[in-house]
C-alpha positions as CSV (number, residue, x, y, z in Angstrom):
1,X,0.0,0.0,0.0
2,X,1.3,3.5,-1.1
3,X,1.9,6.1,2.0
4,X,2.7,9.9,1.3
5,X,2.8,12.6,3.5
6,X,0.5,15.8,2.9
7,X,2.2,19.2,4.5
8,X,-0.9,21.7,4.4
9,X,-0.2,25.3,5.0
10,X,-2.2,28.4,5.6
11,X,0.5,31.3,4.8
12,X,0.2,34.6,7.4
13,X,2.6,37.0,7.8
14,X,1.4,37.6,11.6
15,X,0.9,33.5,12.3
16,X,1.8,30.7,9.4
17,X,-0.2,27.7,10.7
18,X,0.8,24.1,9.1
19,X,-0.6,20.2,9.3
20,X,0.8,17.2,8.4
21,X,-0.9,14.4,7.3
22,X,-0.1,10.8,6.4
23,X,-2.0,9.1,3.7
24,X,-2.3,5.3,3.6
25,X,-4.7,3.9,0.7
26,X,-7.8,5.5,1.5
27,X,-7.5,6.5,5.1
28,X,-5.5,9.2,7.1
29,X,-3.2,9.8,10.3
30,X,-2.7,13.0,12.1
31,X,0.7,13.7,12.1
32,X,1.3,16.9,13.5
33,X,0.0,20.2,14.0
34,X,1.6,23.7,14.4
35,X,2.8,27.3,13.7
36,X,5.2,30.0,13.0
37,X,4.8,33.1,15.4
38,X,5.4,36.1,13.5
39,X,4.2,39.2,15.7
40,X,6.8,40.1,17.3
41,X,9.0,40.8,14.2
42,X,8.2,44.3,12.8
43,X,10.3,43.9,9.5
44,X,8.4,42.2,7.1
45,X,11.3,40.8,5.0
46,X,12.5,39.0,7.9
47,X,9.1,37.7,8.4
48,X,9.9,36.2,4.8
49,X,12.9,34.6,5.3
50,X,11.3,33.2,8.8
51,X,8.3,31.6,6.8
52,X,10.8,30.4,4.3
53,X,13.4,29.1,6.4
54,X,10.1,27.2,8.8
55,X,9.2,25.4,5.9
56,X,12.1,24.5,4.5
57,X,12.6,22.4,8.0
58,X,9.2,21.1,7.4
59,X,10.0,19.8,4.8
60,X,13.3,18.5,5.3
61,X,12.2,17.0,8.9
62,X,9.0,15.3,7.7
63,X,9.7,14.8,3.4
64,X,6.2,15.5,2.6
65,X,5.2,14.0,-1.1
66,X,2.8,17.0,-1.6
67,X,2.1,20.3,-0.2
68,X,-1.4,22.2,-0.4
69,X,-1.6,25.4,0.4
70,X,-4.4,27.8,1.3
71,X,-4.9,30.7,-1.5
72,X,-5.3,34.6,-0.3
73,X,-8.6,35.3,-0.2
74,X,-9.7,38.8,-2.2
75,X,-9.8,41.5,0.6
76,X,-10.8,44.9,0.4
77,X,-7.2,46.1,2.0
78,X,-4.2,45.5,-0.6
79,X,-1.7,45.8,1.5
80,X,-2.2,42.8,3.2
81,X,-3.6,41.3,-0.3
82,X,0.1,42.0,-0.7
83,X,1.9,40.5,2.0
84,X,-0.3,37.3,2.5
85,X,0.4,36.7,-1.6
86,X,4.3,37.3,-0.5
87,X,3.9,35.1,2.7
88,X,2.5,32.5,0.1
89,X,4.9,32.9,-2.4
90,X,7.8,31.9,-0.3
91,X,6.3,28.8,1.3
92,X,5.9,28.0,-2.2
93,X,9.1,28.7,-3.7
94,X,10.4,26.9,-0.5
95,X,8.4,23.7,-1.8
96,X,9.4,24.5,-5.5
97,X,13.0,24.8,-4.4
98,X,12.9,20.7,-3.1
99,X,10.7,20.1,-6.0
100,X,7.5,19.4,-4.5
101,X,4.5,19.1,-6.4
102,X,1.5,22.4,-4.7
103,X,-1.9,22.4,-4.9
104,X,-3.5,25.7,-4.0
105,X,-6.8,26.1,-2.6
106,X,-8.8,28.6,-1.9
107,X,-10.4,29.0,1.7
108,X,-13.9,28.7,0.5
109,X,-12.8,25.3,-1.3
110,X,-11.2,24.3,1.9
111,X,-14.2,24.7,4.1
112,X,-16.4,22.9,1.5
113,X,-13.9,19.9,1.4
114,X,-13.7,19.7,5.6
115,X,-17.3,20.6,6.7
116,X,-19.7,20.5,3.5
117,X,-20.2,24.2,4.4
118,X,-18.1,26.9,1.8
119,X,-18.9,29.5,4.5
120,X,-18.4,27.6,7.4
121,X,-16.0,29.2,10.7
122,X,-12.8,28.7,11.4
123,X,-14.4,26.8,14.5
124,X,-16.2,24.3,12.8
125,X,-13.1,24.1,10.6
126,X,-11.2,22.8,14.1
127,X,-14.2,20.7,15.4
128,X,-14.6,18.5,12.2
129,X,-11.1,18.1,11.9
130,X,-10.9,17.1,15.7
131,X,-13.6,14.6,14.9
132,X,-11.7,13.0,12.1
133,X,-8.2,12.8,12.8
134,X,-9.3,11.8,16.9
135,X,-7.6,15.1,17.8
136,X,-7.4,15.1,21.6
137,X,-7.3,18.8,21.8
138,X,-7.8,21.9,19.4
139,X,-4.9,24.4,19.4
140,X,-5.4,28.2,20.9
141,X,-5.1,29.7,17.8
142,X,-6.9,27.9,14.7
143,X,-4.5,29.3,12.1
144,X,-2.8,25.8,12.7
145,X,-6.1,23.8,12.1
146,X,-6.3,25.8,9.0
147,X,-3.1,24.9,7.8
148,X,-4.3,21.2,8.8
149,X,-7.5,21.5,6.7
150,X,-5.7,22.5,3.4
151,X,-3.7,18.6,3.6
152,X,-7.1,17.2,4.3
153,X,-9.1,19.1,1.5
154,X,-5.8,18.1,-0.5
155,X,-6.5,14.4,0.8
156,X,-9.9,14.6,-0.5
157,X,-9.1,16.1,-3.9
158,X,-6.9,13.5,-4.8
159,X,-6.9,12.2,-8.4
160,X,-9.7,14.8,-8.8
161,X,-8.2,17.2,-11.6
162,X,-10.2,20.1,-10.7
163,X,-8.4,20.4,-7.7
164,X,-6.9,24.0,-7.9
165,X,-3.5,25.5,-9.2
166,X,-1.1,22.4,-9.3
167,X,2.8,22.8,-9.6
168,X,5.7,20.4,-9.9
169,X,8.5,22.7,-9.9
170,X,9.3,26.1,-11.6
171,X,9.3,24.7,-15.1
172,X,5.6,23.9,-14.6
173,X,5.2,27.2,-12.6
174,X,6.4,29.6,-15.7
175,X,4.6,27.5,-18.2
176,X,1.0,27.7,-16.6
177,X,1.8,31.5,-16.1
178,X,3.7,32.3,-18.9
179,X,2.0,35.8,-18.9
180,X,3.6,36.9,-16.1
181,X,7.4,35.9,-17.2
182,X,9.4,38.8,-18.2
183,X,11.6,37.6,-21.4
């Protein structure tokens, strides 16, 4: 039976939660649940490298097959349109750099995936995934179960082409977005 880890991440420039997940066949484990602490650092570039740098050891501690990640949602502020697309960009190019394959999903996708509901709170978010990985205890902040949620959605999009945004490495990155490639 094939295993493969999931690393789901829901990119923040104040808090970066993350989940891992292990996949065997049709069935999944909690593996672990966290996240990066960003408040107290007032200069955003270091913020960058911090969020780069954390999941880099994510991914070299745990090797996940696959990451999914959770898309910026469309605010009305564009500054922090701005930095959350920045935050995201490096945990990407972090995953790009040890050529693993992303998925990006959008929040509304992710909530849809976990609770049925596309609108659903970050709470009931938590509480489902409590109730399907046998999660003891739900974490103070939920920016972690959000993180957690993006591997399970990922989980449950498997094989399903409509998944989102997919990437196996830069190649596949400038090609799908060829537009945006200065030559």
């Amino acid at each position: 039976m094939s295993e493969k880890i999931i690393l789901g991440i829901d990119p923040g420039t104040t808090i970066m939660g993350f989940g891992l997940i292990k996949v065997k066949g049709k069935t999944m484990e909690f593996l672990q649940l966290n996240e990066l602490q960003l408040k107290k650092y007032s200069d955003h570039y270091l913020k960058l490298k911090l969020i780069f740098e954390r999941t880099l050891e994510l991914i070299d501690t745990f090797n996940p097959d696959e990451i999914a990640i959770e898309a910026p949602f469309f605010g009305k502020n564009v500054q922090s349109m701005l930095k959350l697309g920045r935050a995201q960009g490096v945990a990407m190019a972090a995953g790009l750099s040890r050529e693993i394959p992303i998925t990006e999903y959008s929040p509304k996708k992710i909530k849809m995936a976990i609770t049925g509901n596309g609108n659903a709170s970050k709470e009931q978010v938590a509480k489902m995934l409590q109730s399907l990985l046998q999660l003891k205890e739900l974490p103070k902040n939920l920016d972690s179960t959000d993180g957690l949620a993006a591997a399970v959605c990922h989980f449950y999009n498997a094989g399903k082409v409509t998944a989102g945004k997919s990437y196996t490495g830069w190649g596949a990155f400038v090609k799908q977005n060829e537009n945006r490639v200065k030559k």
